[in-house]
C-alpha positions as CSV (number, residue, x, y, z in Angstrom):
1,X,-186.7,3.4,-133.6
2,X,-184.1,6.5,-133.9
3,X,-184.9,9.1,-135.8
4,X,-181.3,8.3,-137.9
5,X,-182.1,4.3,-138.0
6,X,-181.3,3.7,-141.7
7,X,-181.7,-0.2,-141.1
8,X,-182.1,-1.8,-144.2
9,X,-181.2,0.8,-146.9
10,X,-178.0,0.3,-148.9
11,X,-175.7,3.3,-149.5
12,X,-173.4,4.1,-152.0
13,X,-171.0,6.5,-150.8
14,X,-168.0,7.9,-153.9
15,X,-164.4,8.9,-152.8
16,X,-164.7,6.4,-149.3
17,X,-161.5,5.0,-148.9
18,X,-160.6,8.1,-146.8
19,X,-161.3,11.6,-145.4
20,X,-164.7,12.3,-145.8
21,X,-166.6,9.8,-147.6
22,X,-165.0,7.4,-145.3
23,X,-166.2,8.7,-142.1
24,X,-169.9,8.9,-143.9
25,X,-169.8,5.4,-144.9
26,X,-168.4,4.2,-141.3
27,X,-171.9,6.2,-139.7
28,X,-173.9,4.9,-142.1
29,X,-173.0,1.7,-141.4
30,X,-173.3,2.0,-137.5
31,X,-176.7,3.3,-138.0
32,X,-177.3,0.2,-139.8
33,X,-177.1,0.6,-143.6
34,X,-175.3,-1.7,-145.9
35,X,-172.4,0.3,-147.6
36,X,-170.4,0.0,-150.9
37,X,-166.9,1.5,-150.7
38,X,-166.1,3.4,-153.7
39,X,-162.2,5.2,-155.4
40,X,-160.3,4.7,-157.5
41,X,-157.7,2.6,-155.7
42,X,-158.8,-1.2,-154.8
43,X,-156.4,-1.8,-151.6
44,X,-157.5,1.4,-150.0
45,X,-161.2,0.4,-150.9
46,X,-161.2,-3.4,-149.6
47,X,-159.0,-1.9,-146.2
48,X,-162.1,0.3,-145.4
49,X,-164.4,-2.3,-146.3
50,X,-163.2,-4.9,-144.5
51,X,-162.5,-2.4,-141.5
52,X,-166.4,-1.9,-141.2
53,X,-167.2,-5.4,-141.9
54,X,-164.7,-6.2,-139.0
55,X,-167.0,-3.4,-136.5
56,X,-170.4,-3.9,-137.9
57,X,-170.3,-7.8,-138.9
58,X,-170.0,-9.8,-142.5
59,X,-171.6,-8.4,-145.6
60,X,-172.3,-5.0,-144.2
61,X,-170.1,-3.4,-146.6
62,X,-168.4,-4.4,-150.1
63,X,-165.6,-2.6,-151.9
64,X,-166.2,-1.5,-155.8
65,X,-163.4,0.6,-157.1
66,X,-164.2,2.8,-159.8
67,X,-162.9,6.1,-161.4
68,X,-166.0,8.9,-161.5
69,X,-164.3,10.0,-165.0
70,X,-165.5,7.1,-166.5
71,X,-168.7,5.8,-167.0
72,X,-168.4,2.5,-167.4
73,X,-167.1,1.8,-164.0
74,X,-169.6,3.8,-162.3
75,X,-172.3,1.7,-164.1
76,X,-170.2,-1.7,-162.5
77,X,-170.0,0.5,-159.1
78,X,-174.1,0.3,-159.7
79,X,-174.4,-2.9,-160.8
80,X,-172.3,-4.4,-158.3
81,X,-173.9,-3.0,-155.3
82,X,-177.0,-4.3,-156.6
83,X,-176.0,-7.6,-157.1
84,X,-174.7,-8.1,-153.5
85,X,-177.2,-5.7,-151.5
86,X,-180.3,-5.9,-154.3
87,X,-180.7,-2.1,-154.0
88,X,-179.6,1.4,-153.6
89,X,-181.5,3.6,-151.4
90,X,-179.1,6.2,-150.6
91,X,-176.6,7.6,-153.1
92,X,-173.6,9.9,-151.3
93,X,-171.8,11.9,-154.3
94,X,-168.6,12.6,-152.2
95,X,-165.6,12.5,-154.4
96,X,-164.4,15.3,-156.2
97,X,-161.4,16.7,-158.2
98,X,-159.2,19.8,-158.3
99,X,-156.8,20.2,-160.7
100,X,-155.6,23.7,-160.4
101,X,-154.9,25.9,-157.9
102,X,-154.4,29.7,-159.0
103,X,-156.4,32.6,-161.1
104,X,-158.7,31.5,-163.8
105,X,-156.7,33.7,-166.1
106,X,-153.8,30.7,-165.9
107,X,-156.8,27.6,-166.0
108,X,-156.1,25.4,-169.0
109,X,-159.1,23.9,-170.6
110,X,-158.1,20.5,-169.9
111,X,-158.1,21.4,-166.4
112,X,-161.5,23.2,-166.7
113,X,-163.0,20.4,-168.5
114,X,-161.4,17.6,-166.1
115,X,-162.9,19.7,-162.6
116,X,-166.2,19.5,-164.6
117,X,-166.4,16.3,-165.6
118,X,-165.5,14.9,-162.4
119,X,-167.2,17.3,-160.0
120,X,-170.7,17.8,-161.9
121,X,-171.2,15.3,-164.5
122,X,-170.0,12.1,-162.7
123,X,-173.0,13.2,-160.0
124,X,-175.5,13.5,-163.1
125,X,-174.5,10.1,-163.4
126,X,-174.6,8.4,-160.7
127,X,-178.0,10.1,-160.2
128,X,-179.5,9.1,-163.6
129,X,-178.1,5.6,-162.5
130,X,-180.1,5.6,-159.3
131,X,-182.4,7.5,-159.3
132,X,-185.2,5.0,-161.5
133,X,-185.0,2.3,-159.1
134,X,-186.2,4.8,-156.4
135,X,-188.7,6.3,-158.5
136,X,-190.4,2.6,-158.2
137,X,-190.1,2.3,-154.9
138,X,-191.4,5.8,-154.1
139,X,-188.2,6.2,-151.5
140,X,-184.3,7.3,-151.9
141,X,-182.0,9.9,-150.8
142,X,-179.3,11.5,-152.4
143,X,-176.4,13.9,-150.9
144,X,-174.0,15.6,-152.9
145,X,-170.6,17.0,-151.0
146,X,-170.4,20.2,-152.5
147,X,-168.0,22.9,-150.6
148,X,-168.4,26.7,-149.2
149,X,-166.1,27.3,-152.4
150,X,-169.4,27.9,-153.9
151,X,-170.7,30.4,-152.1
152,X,-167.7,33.0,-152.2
153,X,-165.3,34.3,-154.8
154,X,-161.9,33.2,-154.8
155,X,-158.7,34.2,-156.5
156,X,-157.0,30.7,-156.2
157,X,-159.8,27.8,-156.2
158,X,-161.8,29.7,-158.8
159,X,-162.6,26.4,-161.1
160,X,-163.4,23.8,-158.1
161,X,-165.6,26.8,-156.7
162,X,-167.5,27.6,-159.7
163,X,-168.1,23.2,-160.0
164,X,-169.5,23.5,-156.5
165,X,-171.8,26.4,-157.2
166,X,-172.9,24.2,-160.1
167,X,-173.5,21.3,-157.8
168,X,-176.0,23.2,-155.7
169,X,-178.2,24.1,-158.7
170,X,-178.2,20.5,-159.6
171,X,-179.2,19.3,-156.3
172,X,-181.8,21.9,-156.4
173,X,-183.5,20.6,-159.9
174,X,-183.2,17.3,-159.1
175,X,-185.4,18.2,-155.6
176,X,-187.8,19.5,-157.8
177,X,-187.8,16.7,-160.4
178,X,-187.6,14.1,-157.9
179,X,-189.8,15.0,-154.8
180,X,-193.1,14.0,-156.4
181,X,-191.5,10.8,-156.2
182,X,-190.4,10.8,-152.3
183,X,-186.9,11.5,-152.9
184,X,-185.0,13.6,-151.8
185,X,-181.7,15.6,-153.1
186,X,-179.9,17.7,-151.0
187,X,-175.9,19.0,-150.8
188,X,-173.6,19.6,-147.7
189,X,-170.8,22.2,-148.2
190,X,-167.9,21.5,-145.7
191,X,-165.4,24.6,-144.9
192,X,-161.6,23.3,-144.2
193,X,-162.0,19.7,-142.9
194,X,-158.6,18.0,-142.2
195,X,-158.7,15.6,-144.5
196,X,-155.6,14.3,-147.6
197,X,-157.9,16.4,-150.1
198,X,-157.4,20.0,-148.1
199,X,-154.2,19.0,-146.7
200,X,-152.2,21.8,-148.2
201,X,-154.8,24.3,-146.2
202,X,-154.3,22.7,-143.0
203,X,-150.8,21.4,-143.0
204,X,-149.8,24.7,-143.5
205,X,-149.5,26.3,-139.7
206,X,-149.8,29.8,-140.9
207,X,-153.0,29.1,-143.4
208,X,-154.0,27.1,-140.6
209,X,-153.6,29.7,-137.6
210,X,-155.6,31.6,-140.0
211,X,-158.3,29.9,-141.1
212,X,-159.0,28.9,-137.4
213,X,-159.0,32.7,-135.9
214,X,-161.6,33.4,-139.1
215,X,-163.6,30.6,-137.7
216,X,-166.1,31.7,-135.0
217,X,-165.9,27.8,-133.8
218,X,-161.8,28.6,-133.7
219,X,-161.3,25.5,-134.7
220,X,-160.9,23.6,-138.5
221,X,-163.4,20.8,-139.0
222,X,-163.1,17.0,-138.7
223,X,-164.3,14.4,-141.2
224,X,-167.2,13.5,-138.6
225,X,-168.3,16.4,-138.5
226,X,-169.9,16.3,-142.2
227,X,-170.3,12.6,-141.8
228,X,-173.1,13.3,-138.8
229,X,-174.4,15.8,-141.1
230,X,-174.9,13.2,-144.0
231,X,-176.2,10.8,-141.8
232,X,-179.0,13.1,-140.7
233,X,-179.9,13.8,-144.3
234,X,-180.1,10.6,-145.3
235,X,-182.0,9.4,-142.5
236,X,-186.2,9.4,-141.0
237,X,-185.0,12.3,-139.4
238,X,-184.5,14.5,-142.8
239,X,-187.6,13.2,-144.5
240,X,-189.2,16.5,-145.0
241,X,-185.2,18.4,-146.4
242,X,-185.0,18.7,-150.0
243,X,-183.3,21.3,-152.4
244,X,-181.4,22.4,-149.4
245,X,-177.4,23.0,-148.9
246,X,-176.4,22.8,-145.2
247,X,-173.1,24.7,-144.7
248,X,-171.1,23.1,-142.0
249,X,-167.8,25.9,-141.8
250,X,-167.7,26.5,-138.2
251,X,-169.2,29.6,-139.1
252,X,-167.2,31.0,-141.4
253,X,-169.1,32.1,-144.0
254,X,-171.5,34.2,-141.0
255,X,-168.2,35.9,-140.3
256,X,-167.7,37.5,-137.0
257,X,-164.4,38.6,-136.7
């Protein structure tokens, strides 16, 4: 068996109708995972569902839109998945919000509060909604996407960066709290990946031209290349990685210019 065989688990990946959380879901499902496709728009859910189901065969992935503001539709999201798979093993808490882009000086609280909500509490959610069921069967992983933004100051992304610091601690109790129980929690923080989310970053060619000569790699980063990352976590061959936050920048945050 491969060391990233996840045959039999079912994964529930957030934010996976595009960028990102759509490339993890499409690796775990070639390594063999059942997936449930999760934002907060139903077409763009059942097109990537019924994409992978197309690729890896009937039933290997469902589509359950839900909103990560709310609650109630990440308890359906839950609920759902286990009806049609009968469990979760792997939770992926990919989507994310950023509401404002500029000083903390000109941050509302309604934007504060929103980035918060969505970008640390909807993961303590999820979580709390998961995690029991892999407490009884003594196995489960969890991944949050985090970013890079929370391991440097910044004058413009100040709120989303201080969420993703916070999303590091989280994963770090939880590891603590949860590794008696043979789970683990770990996060991924992803520099400029071209995806819809940082399109602004990349689209630009002279942020872009930039951000590419800071890179040692010299190059921005592709959705796959967090989605192998994932994978590895979540897989036989990251059984003994917990607590941990595994930067994939290209090198940036090493520097080397």
């Amino acid at each position: 068996m491969s060391l990233f065989d996840v045959s039999g688990h079912v994964a529930v990946i957030t934010g996976s109708s595009r960028g990102i959380g759509r490339a993890i879901a499409e690796r775990l499902a070639e390594q063999g995972a059942k997936v449930a496709i999760s934002s907060r728009k139903a077409d763009a859910c059942q097109a990537v569902a019924d994409a992978i189901n197309t690729a890896r065969g009937a039933g290997t992935a469902i589509s359950v839109p839900a909103n990560i503001s709310s609650k109630d539709e990440l308890i359906n999201l839950a609920t759902r998945t286990r009806e049609a798979f009968g469990k979760i093993d792997i939770l992926v808490c990919n989507a994310a919000t950023n509401v404002h882009m500029g000083p903390m000086s000109t941050l509302k609280d309604e934007q504060l509060r929103k980035i918060l909500d969505n970008n640390i509490l909807s993961n303590h959610w999820l979580i709390q909604l998961v995690a029991p069921e892999m407490i009884a069967r003594r196995d489960g992983a969890i991944v949050i996407v985090s970013s890079i933004g929370g391991l440097q100051g910044s004058a413009m992304l100040g709120a989303y960066s201080l969420s993703k610091a916070a999303d590091f601690q989280l994963a770090r109790n939880l590891a603590v709290e949860l590794g008696p129980h043979n789970i683990r929690v770990n996060c991924v923080a992803p520099g400029i990946i071209k995806t819809d989310f940082a399109r602004a970053l990349w689209q630009n060619p002279k942020i872009a031209q930039a951000s590419e000569a800071a890179t040692p790699l010299r190059r921005l980063g592709e959705p796959d290349d967090v989605a192998g990352a994932v994978v590895f976590l979540c897989s036989p061959a990251g059984r003994y990685i917990t607590g941990q936050n595994l930067v994939i920048d290209g090198g940036v945050t090493v520097g080397g210019r």
